[in-house]
N, C-alpha and C positions, 0 to 999 in steps of 0.2 A: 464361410464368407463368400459373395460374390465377388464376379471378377470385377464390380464397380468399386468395391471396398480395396480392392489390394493397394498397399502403399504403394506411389513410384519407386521408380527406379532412381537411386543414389544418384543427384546431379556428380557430375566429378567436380574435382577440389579448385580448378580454377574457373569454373564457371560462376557469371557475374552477378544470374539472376538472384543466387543466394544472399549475396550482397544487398541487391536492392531490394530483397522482399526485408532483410533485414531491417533497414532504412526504413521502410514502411511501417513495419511493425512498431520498432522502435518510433517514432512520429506519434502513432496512437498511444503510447505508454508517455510519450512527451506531453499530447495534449491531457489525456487523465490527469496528469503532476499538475499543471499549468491551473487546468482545472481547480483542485484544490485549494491550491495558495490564492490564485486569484478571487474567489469567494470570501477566502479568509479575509484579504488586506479591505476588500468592497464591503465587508460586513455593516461596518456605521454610516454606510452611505445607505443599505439596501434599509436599513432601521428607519435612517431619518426620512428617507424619500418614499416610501411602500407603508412607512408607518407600524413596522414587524413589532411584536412586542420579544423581552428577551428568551423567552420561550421557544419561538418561532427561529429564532436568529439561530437557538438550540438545533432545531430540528430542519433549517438550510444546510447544514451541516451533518450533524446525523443521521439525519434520514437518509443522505444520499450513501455513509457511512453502512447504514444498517441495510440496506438496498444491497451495496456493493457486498457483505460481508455473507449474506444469507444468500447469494447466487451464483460466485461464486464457486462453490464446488462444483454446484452442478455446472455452471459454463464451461469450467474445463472436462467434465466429462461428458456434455454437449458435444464437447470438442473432438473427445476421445470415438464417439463413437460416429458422429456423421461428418466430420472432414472438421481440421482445425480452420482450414482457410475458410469454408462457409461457416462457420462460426465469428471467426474476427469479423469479414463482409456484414453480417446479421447487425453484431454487435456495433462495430463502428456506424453503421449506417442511422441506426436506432440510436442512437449517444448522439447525434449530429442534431437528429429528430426532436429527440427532446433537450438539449441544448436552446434550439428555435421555442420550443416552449416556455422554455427557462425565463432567456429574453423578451418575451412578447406574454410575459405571466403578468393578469390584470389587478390580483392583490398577491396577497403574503400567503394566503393556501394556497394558491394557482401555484405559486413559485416552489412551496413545498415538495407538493404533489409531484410539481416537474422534476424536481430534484431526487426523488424518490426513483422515477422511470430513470434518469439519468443515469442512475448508481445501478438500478438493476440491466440496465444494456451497458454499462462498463464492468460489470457481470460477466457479460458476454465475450464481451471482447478482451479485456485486463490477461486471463488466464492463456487462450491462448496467444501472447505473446510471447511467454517464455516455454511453450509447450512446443512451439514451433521453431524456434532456434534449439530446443532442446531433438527437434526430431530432423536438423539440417545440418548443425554443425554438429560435426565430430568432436570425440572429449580433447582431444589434443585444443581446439581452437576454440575451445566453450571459456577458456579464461582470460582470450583478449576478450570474444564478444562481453563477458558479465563487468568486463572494465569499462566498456564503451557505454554497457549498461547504469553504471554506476556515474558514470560522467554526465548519464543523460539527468540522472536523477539531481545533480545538481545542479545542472544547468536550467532543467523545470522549478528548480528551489529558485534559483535567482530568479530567472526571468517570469514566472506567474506574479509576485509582488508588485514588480516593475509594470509589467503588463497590467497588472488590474490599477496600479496607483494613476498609470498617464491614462487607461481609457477612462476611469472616474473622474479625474479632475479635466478631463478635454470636452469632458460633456458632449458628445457626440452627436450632432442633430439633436441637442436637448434629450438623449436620452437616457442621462445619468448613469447606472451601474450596469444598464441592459447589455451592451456593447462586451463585456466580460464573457457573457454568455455566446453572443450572436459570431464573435470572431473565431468558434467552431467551427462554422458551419463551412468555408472554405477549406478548411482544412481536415474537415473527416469529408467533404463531396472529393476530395483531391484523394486521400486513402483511401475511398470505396473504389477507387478508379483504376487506382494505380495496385492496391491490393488484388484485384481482380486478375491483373496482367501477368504480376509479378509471382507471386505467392505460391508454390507447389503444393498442394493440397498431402494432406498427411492423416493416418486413425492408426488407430489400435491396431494389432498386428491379428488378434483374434476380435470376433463379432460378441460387440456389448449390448446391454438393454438397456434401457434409462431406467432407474431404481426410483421410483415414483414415492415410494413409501420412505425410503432414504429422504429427499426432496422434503417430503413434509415434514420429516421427524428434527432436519438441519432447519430447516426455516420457524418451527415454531420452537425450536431449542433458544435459537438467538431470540428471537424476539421477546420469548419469556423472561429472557435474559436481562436485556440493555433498555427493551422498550419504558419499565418502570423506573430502570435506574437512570432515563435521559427524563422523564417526567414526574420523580419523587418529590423533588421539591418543589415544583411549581403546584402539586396537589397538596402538599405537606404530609407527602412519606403515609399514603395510606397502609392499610394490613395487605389488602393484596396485594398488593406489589411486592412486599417482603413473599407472600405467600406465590407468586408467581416466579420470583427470582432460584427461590429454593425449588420449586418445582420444576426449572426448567432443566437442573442437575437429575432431575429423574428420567424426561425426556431423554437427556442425553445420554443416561443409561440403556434408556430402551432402543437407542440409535445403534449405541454398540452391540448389544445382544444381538438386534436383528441383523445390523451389517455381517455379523459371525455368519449367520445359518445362509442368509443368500449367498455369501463367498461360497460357502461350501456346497447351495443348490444349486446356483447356476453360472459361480464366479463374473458376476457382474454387481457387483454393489458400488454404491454410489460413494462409498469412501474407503478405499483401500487400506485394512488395516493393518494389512502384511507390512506396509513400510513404516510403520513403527516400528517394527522390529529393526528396520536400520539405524543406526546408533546414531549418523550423524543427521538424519531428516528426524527423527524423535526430536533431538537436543535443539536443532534449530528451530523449529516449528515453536517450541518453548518461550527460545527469546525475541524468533517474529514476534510473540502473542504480548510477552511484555515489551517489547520495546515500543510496538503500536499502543501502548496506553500510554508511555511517554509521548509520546509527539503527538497522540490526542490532545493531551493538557497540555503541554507547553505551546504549539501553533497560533488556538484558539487565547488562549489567555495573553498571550504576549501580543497579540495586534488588539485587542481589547484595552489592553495596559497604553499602546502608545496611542492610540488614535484616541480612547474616549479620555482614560486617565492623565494623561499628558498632553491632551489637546492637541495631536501632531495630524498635519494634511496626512491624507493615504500617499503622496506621494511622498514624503518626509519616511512615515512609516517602512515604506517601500525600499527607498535606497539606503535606510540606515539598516537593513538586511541582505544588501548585495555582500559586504566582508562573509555574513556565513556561507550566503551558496557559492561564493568562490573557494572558502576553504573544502565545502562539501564536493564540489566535482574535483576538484585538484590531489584529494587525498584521497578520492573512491579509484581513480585512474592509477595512482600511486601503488595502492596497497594488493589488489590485484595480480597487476605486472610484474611486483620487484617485492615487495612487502612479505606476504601470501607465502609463493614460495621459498624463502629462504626463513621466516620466524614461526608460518604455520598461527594456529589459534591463539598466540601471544600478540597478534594484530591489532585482534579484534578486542579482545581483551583491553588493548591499549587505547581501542577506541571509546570504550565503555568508560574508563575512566576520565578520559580528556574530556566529554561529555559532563562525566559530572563534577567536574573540578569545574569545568566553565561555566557550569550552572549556580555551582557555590560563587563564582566570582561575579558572574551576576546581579545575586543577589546580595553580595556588600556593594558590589557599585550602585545598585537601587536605595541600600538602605544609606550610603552616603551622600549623595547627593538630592534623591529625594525627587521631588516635582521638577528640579532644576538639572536638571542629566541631561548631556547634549548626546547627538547620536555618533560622535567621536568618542565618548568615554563608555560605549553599548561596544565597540572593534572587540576591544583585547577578548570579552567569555565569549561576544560571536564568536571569533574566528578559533577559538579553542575549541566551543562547541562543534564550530563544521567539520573541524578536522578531526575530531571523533566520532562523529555521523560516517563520515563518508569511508573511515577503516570499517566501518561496520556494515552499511549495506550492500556493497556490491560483492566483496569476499561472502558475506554470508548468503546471500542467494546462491552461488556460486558451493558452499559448502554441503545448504542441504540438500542439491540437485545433482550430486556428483554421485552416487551410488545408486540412487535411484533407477529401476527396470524402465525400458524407456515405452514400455506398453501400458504403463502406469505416470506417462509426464504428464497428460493432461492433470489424471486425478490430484494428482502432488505439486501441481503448480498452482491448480486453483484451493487445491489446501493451504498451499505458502501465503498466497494473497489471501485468504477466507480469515485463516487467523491474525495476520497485520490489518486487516480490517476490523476484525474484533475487537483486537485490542484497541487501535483507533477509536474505533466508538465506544468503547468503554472507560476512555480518556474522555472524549466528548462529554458524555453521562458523568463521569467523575467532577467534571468543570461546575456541575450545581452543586458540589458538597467544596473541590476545594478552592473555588474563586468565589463563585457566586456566593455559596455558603457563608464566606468572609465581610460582604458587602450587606451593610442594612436596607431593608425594604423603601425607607423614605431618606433621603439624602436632599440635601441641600446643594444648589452650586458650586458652594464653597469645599461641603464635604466633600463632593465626588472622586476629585483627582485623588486626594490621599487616602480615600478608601482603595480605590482601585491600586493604589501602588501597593498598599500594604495586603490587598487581596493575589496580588501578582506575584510577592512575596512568599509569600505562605503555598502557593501554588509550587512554584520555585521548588520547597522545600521537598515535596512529596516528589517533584519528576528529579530529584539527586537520590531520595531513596529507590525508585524504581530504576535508576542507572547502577545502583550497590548490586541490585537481586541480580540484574542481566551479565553484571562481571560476574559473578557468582555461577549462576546460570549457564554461563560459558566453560565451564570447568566440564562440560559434561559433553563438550561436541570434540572431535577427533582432532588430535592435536595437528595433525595436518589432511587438508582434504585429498583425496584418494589421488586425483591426478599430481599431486604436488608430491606424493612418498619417493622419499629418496631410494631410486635404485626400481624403481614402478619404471617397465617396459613404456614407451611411445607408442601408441596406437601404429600399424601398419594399417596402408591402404585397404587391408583386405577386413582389419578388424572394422575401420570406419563403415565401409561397406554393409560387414555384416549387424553394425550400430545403426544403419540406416535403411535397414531390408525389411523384411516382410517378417523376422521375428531377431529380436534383440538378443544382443551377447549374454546380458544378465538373464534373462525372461525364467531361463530353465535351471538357474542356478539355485539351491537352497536357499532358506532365509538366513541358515548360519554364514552364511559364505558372505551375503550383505554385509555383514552386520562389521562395525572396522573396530 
């Protein structure tokens, strides 16, 4: 390695800069979330006004999903190998870029296409954010930051709704949904600015190569994957597609075998498979993958349910969803701090189930009241549901990154996000078998809303079974994460040190020894 590649030198523990690069970082991982949701609640505006058909409306949404999910890896080992901080820089700056495209996109391909670039420069940038608080904080203080991280994610649950409901209905200069997009742009030109200052640039402790062949085999893996199952039914479930789906499990066969030989020729592979062998990145990496198909199908279908099915403004839509992301940031902050370490993997567990109790309740309040549900009698499964979100995703980032060799965070961060995006888009893709699926092709006025409630319905059903698998699924991650073991030494200033030097504590240690 040259002497350009070597890490810095370990700011010390009260130095502030760490904080504010923090705060930056975290901002981008805000605007992504923001992102999201506000797309989602703008959806029947971007239809009626752009004229999308629901196919399109599919792929505003996936596309940006299947962008995000296939670039991913590589971003973080972009990351790993030429500085994580010119990586986020690249990436935020690009995401900002095509954001402006977003907004100023002249039809419903334009807007695709921009969504597409979107998702592949939040690619860029997504991963190293937690590769960079994984290469600055010490593990002693990595489980306030993934609280503050968990807060942040509710707080983007609330506020993109909100945000997309008042820029849609304020019609901005006349220009309807665009404005969702365009309020980017001040906000990633502000983190390219302020990232640049702040941000101590960080790599791999040994010299990587970008695994090219990796890159193709991950990108046409997924896409063989999700691409037919987000456009089966708008073709009517041709042969290839079945025949592409199955093929893409071969792909990823040949992903592994190769990743094996380059580990072993020049240990630089584009997916690190050694941390599989850690027990509890294996296990979480699992219920990232499902739990991202949940909140694919439930997101999409449920502002579809109130805006088109129930005739509700986006902004109606919008604050009869502020009880969830209050419950979601209140209980990701919670469970972290005080939760975590005293019950350990009984947390999350607990989360899993609150989720889908709420989901069942739901779905009797829908089938009780029907067309006629106010967004008071929507509180009680919200807020049950957030409060089961949010035991779940800030302890669980937090769980698979805690053993993890820190010469491998980029690769394993952007594995963490690669597979919640997966799953995402394969929730997305799942929305034409179990929403759409449910709705008939020609509908009357009249039919619409009660189709759509009882297709919301049936959707409902499938995201309580994928919350059964992910309690399940949890039986198999460490009953408490490594820094939480009772009777587990506090990191000394010397170990942080050597956590944040030019080669990591774990780097040299066995795969048995990972393993909890």
């Amino acid at each position: 390695m040259t002497s350009t590649e070597t890490p810095p030198t370990a700011q010390p523990a009260g130095d502030r800069r760490r904080w504010f690069a923090l705060a930056i970082v975290m901002t981008a991982a805000f605007m992504d979330l923001v992102d999201v949701t506000i797309v989602n609640i703008a959806i029947p505006s971007i239809q009626k006004d752009a004229g999308a058909t629901f196919s399109q409306i599919q792929w505003i949404t996936a596309g940006y999903a299947l962008a995000f999910a296939a670039g991913l890896v590589t971003g973080g080992r972009l990351g790993d190998i030429h500085g994580r901080k010119r990586l986020f820089l690249v990436g935020i700056g690009g995401f900002t870029i095509a954001s402006a495209l977003c907004g100023f996109a002249a039809n419903p391909e334009m807007l695709v296409a921009s969504r597409i670039l979107q998702g592949g420069m939040a690619a860029m940038m997504v991963p190293q954010v937690l590769s960079i608080v994984h290469a600055t904080f010490p593990a002693h203080e990595r489980g306030k930051v993934f609280g503050l991280f968990g807060a942040i994610v509710g707080l983007g649950a609330v506020s993109g709704p909100l945000l997309g409901a008042l820029l849609t209905e304020w019609n901005l200069f006349g220009l309807e949904w665009r404005p969702i997009f365009l309020i980017n742009l001040p906000v990633g030109i502000a983190g390219l600015l302020l990232g640049h200052r702040f941000i101590t640039e960080s790599k791999a402790p040994k010299a990587l190569k970008l695994d090219l062949v990796g890159v193709v085999l991950v990108t046409l893996g997924l896409l063989m994957l999700l691409y037919p199952l987000t456009r089966g039914r708008e073709l009517g479930w041709p042969v290839w597609g079945y025949v592409s789906m199955a093929g893409s499990l071969v792909v990823f066969g040949a992903l592994v075998a190769y990743e094996r030989r380059k580990s072993v020729k020049d240990g630089s592979p584009l997916v690190e498979l050694s941390l599989f062998r850690v027990k509890s990145f294996a296990a979480g990496i699992a219920v990232q993958t499902v739990f991202g198909v949940a909140l694919g199908i439930f997101f999409l279908v449920w502002t579809l349910y109130m805006q088109i099915g129930l005739g509700w403004s986006p902004l109606r839509a919008g604050l009869t969803g502020v009880p969830f992301s209050i419950a979601v940031s209140a209980a990701a902050g919670l469970s972290v701090q005080q939760l975590v370490p005293r019950f350990g993997r009984k947390v999350l567990q607990a989360g899993a189930l609150l989720m889908g109790v709420g989901v069942l309740v739901y779905i009797g309040e829908s089938e009780r009241y029907g067309l006629g549900i106010a967004s008071w009698q929507m509180a009680l499964p919200l807020v049950v549901m957030g409060l089961g979100m949010g035991l779940i995703v800030a302890p669980l980032t937090d769980a698979v990154l805690s053993q993890v060799p820190r010469e491998h965070s980029g690769s394993a961060s952007g594995l963490i996000n690669t597979v919640q995006q997966m799953g995402n888009a394969l929730g997305l893709g799942l929305v034409s078998v179990v929403f759409f699926g449910e709705i008939g092709d020609r509908l009357t006025a009249v039919q619409v809303g009660l189709a759509f409630v009882n297709a919301f319905q049936h959707a409902l059903v499938w995201v309580a079974a994928v919350m059964a698998v992910i309690f399940l699924l949890m039986f198999a991650l460490p009953k408490r994460p490594a820094q939480h073991v009772e009777g587990a030494p506090e990191p000394d200033a010397g170990t942080a040190e050597q956590e944040r030097g030019t080669e990591p504590a774990s780097a040299s240690a066995p795969a048995s020894e990972l393993v909890s």
